[in-house]
C-alpha positions in Angstrom: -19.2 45.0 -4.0 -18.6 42.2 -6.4 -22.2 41.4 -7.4 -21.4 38.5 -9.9 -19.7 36.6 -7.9 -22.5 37.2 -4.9 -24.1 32.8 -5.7 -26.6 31.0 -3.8 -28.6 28.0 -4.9 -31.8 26.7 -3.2 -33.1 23.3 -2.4 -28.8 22.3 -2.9 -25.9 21.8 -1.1 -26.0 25.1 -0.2 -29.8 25.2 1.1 -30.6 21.6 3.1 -31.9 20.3 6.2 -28.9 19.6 8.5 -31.4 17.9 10.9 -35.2 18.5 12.2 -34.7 20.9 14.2 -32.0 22.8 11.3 -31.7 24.2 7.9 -28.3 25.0 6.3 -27.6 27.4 4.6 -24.1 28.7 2.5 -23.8 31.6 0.3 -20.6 32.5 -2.1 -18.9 35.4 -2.7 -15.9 37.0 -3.6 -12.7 37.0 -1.5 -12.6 39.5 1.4 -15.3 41.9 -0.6 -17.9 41.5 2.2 -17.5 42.1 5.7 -21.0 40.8 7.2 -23.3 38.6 6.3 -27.0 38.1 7.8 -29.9 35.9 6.9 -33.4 37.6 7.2 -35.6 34.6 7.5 -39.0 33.4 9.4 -42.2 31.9 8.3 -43.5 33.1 4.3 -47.5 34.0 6.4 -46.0 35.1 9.7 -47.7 38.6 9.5 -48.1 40.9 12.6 -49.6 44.2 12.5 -47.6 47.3 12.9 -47.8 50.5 15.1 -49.8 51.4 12.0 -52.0 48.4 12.1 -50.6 47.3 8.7 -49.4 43.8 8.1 -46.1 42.8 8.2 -43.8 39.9 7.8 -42.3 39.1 11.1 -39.2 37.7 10.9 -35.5 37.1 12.5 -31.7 37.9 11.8 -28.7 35.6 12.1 -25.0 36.2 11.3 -23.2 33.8 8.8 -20.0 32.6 9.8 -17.3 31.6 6.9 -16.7 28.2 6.9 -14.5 28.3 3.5 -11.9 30.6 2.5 -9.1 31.2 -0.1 -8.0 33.6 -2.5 -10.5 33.8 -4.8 -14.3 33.1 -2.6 -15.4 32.8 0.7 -18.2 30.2 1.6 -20.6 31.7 4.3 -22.9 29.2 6.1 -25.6 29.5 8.9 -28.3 27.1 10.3 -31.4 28.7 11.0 -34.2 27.0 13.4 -37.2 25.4 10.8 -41.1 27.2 12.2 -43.3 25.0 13.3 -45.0 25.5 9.5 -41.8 24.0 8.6 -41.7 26.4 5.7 -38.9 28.6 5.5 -38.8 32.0 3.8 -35.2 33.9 3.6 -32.6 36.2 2.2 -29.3 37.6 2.6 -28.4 41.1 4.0 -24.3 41.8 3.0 -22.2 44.7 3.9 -18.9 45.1 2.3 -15.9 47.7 3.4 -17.1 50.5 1.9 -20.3 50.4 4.6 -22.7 49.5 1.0 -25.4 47.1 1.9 -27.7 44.7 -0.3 -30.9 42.5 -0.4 -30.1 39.1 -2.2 -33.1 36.9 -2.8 -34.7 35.0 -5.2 -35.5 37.9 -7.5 -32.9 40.8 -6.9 -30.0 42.2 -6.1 -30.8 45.2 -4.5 -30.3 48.3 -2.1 -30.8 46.7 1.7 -33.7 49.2 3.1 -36.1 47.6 6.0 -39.1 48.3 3.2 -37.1 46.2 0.6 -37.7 43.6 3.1 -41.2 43.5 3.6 -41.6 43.9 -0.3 -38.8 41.0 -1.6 -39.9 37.3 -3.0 -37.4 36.0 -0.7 -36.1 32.4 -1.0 -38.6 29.6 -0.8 -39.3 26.5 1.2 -41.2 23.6 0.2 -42.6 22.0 3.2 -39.5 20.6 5.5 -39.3 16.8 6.0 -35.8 15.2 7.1 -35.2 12.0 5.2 -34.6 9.6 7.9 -32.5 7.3 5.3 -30.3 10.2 4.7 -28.9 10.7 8.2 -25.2 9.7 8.7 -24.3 8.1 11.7 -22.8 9.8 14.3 -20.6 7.2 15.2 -18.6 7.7 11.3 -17.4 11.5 12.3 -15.0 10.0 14.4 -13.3 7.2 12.5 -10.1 6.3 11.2 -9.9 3.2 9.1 -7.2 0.4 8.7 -7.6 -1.1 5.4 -6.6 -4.9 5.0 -6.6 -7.9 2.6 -6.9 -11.1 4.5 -4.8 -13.4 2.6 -2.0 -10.5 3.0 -2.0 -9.4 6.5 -1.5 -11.9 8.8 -1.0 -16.1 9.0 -2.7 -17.5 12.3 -3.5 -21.3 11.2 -1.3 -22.6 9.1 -3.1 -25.7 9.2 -5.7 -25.1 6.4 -2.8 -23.4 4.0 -3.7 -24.7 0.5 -0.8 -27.3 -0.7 0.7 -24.4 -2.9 0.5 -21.7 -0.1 3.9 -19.5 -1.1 6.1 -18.7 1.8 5.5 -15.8 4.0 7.2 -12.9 2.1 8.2 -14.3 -1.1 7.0 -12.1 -4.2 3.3 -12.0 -4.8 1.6 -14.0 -7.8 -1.7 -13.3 -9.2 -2.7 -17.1 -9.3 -0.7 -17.8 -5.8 -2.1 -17.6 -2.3 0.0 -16.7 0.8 -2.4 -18.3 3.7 -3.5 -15.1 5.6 -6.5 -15.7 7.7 -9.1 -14.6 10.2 -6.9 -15.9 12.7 -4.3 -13.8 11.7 -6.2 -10.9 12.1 -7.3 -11.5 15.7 -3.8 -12.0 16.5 -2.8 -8.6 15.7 -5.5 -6.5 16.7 -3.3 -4.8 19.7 -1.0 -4.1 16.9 -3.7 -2.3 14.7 -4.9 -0.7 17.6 -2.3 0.2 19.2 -1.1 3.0 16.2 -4.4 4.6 17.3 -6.8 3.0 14.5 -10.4 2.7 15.3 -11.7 1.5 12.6 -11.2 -2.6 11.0 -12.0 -2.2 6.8 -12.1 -5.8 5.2 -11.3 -6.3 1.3 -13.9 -9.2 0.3 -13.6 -12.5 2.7 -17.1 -14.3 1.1 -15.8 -17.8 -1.1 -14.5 -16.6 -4.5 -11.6 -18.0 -6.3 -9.1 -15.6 -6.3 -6.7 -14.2 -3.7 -8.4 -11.1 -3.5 -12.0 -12.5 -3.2 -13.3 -9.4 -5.3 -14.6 -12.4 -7.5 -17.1 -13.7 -5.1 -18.9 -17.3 -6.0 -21.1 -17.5 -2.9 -21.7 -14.4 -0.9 -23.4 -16.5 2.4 -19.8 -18.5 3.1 -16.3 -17.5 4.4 -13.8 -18.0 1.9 -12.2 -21.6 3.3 -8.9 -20.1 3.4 -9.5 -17.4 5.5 -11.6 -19.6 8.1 -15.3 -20.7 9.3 -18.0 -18.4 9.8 -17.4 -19.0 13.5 -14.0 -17.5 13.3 -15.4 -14.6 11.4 -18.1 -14.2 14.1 -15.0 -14.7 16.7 -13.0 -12.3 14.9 -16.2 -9.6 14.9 -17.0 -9.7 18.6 -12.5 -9.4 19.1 -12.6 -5.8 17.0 -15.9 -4.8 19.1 -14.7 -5.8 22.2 -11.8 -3.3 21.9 -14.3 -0.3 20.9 -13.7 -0.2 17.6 -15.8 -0.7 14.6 -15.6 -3.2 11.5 -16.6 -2.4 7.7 -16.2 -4.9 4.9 -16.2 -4.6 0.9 -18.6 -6.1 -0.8 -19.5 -5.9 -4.8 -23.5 -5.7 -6.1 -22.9 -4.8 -9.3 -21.7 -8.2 -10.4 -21.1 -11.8 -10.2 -18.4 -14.3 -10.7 -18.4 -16.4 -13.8 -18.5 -19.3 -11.0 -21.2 -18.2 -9.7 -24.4 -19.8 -9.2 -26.5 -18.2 -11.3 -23.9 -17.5 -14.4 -23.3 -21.2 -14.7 -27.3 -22.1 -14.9 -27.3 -19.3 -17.4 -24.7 -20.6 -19.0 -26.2 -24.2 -19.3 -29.7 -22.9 -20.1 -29.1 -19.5 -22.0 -32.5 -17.9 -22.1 -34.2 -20.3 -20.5 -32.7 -20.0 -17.1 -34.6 -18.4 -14.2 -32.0 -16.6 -13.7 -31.6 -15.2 -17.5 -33.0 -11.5 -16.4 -30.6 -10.7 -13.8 -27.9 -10.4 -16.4 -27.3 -7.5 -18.7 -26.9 -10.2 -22.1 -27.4 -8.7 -25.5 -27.6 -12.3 -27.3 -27.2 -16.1 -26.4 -25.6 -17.9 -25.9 -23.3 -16.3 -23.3 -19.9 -16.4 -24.9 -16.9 -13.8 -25.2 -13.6 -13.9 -27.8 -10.4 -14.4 -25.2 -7.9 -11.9 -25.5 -3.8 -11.6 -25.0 -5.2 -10.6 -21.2 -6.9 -13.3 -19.7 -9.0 -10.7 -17.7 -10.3 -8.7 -21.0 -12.3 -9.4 -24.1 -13.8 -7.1 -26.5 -15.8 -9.2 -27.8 -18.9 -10.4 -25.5 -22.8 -11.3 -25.6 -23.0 -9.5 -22.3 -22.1 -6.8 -20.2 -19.1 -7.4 -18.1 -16.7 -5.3 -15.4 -14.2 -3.3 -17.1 -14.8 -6.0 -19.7 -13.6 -8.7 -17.7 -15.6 -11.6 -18.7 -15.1 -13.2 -16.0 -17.5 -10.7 -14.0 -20.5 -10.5 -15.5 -22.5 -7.2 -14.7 -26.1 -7.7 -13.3 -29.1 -5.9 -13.6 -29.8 -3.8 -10.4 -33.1 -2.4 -11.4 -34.3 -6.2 -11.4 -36.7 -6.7 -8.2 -35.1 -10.3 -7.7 -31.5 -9.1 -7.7 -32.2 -6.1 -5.7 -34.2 -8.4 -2.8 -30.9 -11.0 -3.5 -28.4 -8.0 -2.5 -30.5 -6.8 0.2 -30.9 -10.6 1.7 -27.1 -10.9 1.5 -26.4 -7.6 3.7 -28.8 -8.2 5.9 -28.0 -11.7 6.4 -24.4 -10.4 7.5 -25.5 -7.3 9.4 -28.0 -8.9 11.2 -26.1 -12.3 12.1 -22.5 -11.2 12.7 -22.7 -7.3 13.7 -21.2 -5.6 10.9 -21.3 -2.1 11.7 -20.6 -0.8 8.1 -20.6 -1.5 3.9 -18.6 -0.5 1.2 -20.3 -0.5 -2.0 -17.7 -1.4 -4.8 -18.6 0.3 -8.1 -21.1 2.7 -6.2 -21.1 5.0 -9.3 -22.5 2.6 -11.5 -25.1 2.1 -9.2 -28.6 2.8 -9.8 -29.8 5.1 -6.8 -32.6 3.0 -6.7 -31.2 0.5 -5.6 -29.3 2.5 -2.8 -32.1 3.3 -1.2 -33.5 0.3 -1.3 -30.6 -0.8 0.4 -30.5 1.5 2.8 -33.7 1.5 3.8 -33.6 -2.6 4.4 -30.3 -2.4 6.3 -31.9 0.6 9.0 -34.5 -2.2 9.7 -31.5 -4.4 10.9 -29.4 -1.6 12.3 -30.0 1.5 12.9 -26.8 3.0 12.8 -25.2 1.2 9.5 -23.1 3.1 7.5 -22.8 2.5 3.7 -20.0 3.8 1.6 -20.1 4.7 -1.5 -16.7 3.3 -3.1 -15.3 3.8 -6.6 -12.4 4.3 -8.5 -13.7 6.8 -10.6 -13.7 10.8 -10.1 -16.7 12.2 -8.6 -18.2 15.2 -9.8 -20.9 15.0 -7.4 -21.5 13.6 -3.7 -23.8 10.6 -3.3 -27.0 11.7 -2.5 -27.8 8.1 -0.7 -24.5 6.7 0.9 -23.8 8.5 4.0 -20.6 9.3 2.8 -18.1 8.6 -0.5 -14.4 7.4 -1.1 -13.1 10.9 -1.8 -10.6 9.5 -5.0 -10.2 13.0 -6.5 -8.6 14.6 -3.1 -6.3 11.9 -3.1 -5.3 12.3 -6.7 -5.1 16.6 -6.1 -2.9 16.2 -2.8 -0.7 13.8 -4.9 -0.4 16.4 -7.9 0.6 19.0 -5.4 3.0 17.0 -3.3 4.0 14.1 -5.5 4.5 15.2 -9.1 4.1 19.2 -8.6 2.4 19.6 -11.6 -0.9 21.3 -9.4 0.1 24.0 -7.9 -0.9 25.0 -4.2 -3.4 27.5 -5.5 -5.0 25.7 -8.0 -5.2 23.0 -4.9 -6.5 25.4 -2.5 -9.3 26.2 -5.1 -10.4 23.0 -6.1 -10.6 21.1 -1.9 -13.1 24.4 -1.9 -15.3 23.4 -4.6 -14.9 19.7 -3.0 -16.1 21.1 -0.3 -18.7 23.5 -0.9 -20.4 20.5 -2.7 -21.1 18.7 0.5 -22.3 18.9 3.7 -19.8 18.4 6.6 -21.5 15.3 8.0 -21.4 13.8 4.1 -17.4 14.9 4.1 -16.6 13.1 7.8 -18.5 10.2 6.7 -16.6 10.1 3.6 -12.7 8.2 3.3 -9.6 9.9 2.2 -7.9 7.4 1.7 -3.7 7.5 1.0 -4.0 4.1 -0.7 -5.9 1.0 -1.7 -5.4 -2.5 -2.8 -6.1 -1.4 -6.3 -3.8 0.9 -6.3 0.0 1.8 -6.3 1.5 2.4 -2.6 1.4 5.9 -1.9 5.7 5.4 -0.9 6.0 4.3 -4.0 4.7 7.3 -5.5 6.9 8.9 -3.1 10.0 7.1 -4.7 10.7 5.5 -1.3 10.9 9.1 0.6 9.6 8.7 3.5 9.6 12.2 4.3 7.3 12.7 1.7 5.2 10.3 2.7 4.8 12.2 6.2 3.9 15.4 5.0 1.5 14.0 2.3 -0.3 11.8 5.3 -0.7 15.1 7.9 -1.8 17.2 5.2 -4.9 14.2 4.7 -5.3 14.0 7.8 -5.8 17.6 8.6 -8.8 17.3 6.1 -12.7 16.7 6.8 -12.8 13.5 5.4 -12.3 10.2 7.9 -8.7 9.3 6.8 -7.9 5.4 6.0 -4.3 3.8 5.3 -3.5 0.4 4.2 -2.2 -2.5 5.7 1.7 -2.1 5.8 1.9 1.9 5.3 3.2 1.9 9.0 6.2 -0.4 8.0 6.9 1.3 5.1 5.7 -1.3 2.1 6.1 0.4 -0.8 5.4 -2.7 -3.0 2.0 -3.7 -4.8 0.1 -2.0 -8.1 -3.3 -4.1 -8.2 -5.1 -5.7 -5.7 -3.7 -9.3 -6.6 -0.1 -8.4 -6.1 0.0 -6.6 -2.8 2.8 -7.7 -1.0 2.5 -9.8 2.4 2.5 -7.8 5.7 6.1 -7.3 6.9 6.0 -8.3 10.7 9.9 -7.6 11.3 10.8 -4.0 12.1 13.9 -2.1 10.7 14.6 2.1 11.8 12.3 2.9 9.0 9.4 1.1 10.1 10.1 1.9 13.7 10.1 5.6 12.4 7.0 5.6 10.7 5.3 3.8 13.4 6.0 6.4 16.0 4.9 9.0 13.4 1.2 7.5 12.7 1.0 7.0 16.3 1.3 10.6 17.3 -0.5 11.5 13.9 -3.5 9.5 14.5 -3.5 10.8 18.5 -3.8 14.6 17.1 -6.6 13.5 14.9 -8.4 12.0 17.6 -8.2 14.8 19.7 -8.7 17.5 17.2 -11.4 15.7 15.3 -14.1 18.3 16.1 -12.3 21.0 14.4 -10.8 18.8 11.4 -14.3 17.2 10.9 -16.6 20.7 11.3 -14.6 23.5 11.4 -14.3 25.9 9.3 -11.6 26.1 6.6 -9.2 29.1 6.0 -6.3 29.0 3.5 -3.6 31.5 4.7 -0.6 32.0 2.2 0.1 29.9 -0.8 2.6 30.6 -3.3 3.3 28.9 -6.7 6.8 30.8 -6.8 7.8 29.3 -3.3 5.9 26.4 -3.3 3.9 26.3 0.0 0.7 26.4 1.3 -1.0 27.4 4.5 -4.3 27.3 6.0 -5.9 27.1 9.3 -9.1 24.9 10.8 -11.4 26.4 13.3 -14.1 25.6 15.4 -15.2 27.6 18.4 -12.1 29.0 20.4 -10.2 26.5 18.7 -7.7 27.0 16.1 -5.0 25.0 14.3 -2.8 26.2 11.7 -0.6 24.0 9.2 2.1 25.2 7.2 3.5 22.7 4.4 7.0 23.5 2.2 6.2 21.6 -1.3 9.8 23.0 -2.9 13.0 21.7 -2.7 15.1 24.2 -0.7 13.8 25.6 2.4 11.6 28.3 3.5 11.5 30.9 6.1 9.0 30.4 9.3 7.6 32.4 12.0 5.5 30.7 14.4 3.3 32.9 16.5 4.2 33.7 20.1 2.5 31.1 22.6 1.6 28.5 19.9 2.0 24.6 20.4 3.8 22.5 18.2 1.8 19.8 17.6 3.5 17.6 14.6 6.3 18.7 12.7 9.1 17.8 9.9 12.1 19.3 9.0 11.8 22.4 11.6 14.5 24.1 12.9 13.4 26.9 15.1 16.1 28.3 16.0 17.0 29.4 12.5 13.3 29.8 11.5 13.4 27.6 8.4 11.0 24.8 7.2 13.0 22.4 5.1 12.2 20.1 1.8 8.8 18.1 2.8 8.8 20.3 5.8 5.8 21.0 7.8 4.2 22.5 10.9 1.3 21.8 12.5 0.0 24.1 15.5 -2.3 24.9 18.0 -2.9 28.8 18.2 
């Protein structure tokens, strides 16, 4: 028995409340080195007297079941009913191969004996109280998100184009608008829908002077050339109407130099009442331009990635946390909006995120706030119900796209992913394939659209609630910033017919599966560097799905168990038991 790499950490991720009635517990240890796991737990004073009429600590056993696997640990988790003291004390009784047993618990490591038992420390319990604000809606587990920019999806009133509106198609332009609307996006609902999509998430569509309206200038209007608030509204009650839900992006951590406030600051300096909900170091407010017109070096104030054009704001300020809050609530409360993403969420004081939270469960119970960033996350947000998982998009892509992390090394780190979150944080979460500020995931791909396949059913096979942007079905590979994403191609050719077919009967195996993908366990079978391929398997009950992925460039030999169902495949050829290049097989055991 491996006692080194035997891990448990209280009051963590791996010791939580799952709910009132639950606490969850998960314990590490090395690969296929112990057998058995039980938690000894019950109420610290629950003392009953023995045949001896000495007192002893009454308490109950419950197996652990693994819920992570690969070649190097296996994650064991449990939930245990809280006592009505709502104080929990516990340990962990393992037995390995050789038929050894041990007592893990706060203090020791030592020989399992019933005594040993009644003498240990145990783990600890403060006194158990859910936080209500830290509940993730239900409804989230089940979502998969279509991720749009208005002004690049679809044009349904050409009426209100601006004068230098570009034609439909033509190659985008930073400064250039192509006259997609609200309208538009009523129109093609069925079509969003009908790939199997449940879920509507909106890039910015408050006024703001670019095309991409991640500059907003007045968060309480519709941006003119998307439509009225009355079309939003319209557009709202459309997505809900079909059963689906509706999130939009919003930014909190800054303004637009056309903003309200930033111009009185700019006209009064220190003056203005508004001169404390910047982040200025001197005035007056004034920046050296650059060669880029979006960067400067030289500023009196804090700005977005130095863009001077975005002046940061002070979050820990009262008036622009009650400003934020207003806004949200405003929208949530007046228009349905069923959930936020939270640009920049890392920069984020978690102050503030509560605060949010809190005020937006007064106006709906059930909101969902997403934590959304473009920077790596080391840790899960502890406030959001769920994050935009960025660094499993950027491992899948090192393992399928440029090879240079091999499938062990990505088997090792989705476990530590993972293990540091709870599954309701990780089905809340998005995995998302790409984004508006990013390249297309095809075009990572090179344009092979085989590769893009397996790279999509090995996401969605994951916990996380998987999202896809506007045009990924029709095979738009264009676009590297969120300013020059390419229109919405609304003509099909064999490739986008293809591809269309494949989400469709991707996104219906989600659906059906999403218990097991979202809260089943996670089992990585073989994985070889050599070969380069990976397998692993997803469990929940008497369920059991196992994928099998060729990463190499020749083909690999396959055996598929007796009696299994072929759920998605690439590449396959049964009859000569081979899984070719980008090949993959996904069953139901």
């Amino acid at each position: 028995m491996e006692r080194s790499a035997i891990y448990h950490r209280p009051a963590s991720e791996m010791a939580y409340m799952a709910n009132k009635q639950n606490y969850r517990l998960q314990l590490k240890t090395k690969h296929r080195d112990i057998t058995r796991v039980q938690v000894i737990f019950g109420a610290p004073q629950m003392l009953v007297k023995d045949s001896g009429q000495t007192d002893v600590w009454k308490y109950a056993t419950k197996e652990m079941d693994k819920r992570l696997q690969n070649g190097i640990y296996d994650v064991w988790e449990v939930k245990l009913p809280i006592p009505v003291t709502r104080k929990l004390k516990y340990a962990f009784h393992l037995l390995d191969r050789e038929g050894n047993e041990l007592l893990y618990d706060a203090n020791l490591m030592q020989l399992y004996t019933p005594k040993a038992v009644q003498e240990m420390t145990g783990f600890l319990t403060p006194y158990l109280v859910l936080d209500e604000t830290a509940t993730t809606p239900e409804w989230t587990k089940k979502m998969i998100w279509y991720r749009l920019m208005p002004d690049r999806f679809a044009n349904g009133d050409q009426k209100k184009d601006l004068k230098d509106t570009l034609e439909w198609g033509q190659k985008a332009d930073k400064a250039k608008f192509f006259g997609g609307d609200l309208q538009g996006i009523i129109d093609k609902l069925a079509h969003i829908q009908g790939l199997g999509f449940n879920g509507i998430y909106l890039s910015p569509v408050f006024d703001a002077y670019s095309n991409h309206k991640f500059d907003t200038i007045d968060y309480y209007e519709i941006d003119p050339a998307f439509g009225t608030k009355e079309k939003f509204k319209e557009l709202i009650e459309a997505i809900h109407q079909r059963g689906m839900k509706v999130m939009l992006d919003i930014t909190c951590d800054h303004l637009s130099d056309f903003s309200l406030q930033w111009q009185d600051v700019r006209k009064y300096g220190a003056r203005s009442s508004f001169a404390k909900w910047f982040l200025i170091k001197e005035f007056p407010v004034r920046y050296v331009p650059s060669e880029l017109p979006d960067y400067s070096e030289r500023l009196t104030y804090e700005a977005l990635n130095n863009n001077p054009h975005m002046p940061k704001v002070d979050l820990e300020n009262p008036e622009v946390q009650a400003y934020f809050g207003n806004i949200l609530t405003y929208w949530t409360r007046n228009f349905d909006i069923d959930g936020w993403s939270i640009a920049d969420s890392n920069e984020i004081p978690a102050a503030f995120k509560r605060y949010l939270l809190e005020t937006l469960r007064q106006v709906k119970a059930d909101i969902y706030l997403l934590g959304n960033t473009i920077a790596k996350k080391a840790e899960h947000d502890d406030v959001f119900a769920g994050n935009n998982s960025i660094d499993v998009r950027e491992l899948v892509e090192g393992t399928f796209i440029t090879k240079n992390i091999p499938p062990t090394e990505l088997a090792y780190a989705l476990n530590e992913h993972q293990l540091r979150a709870d599954p309701s944080t990780l089905s809340a979460s998005l995995l998302a394939a790409d984004s508006p500020q990013t390249q297309r995931i095809l075009a990572k791909c090179e344009g092979n659209v085989q590769l893009l396949r397996a790279v999509l059913a090995f996401m969605f096979m994951q916990p996380e609630s998987p999202s896809i942007l506007y045009g990924t079905e029709k095979g738009i590979k264009a676009g590297t910033e969120a300013a020059l994403q390419p229109c919405m191609e609304w003509k099909d050719d064999q490739v986008s017919v293809e591809m269309q077919r494949f989400l469709k009967t991707l996104l219906a195996m989600r659906i059906r599966y999403n218990n097991v993908l979202c809260e089943g366990s996670f089992e990585w079978g073989q994985c070889s560097n050599q070969y380069s391929y990976l397998s692993f398997s997803r469990r929940l009950g008497d369920k059991r799905l196992f994928a099998l992925f060729n990463l190499g460039y020749g083909s690999i030999k396959i055996i598929l168990p007796q009696n299994c169902k072929l759920l998605l495949g690439q590449n396959l050829v049964e009859q000569d038991k081979r899984l070719g290049q980008a090949g993959f097989a996904i069953v139901e055991l």
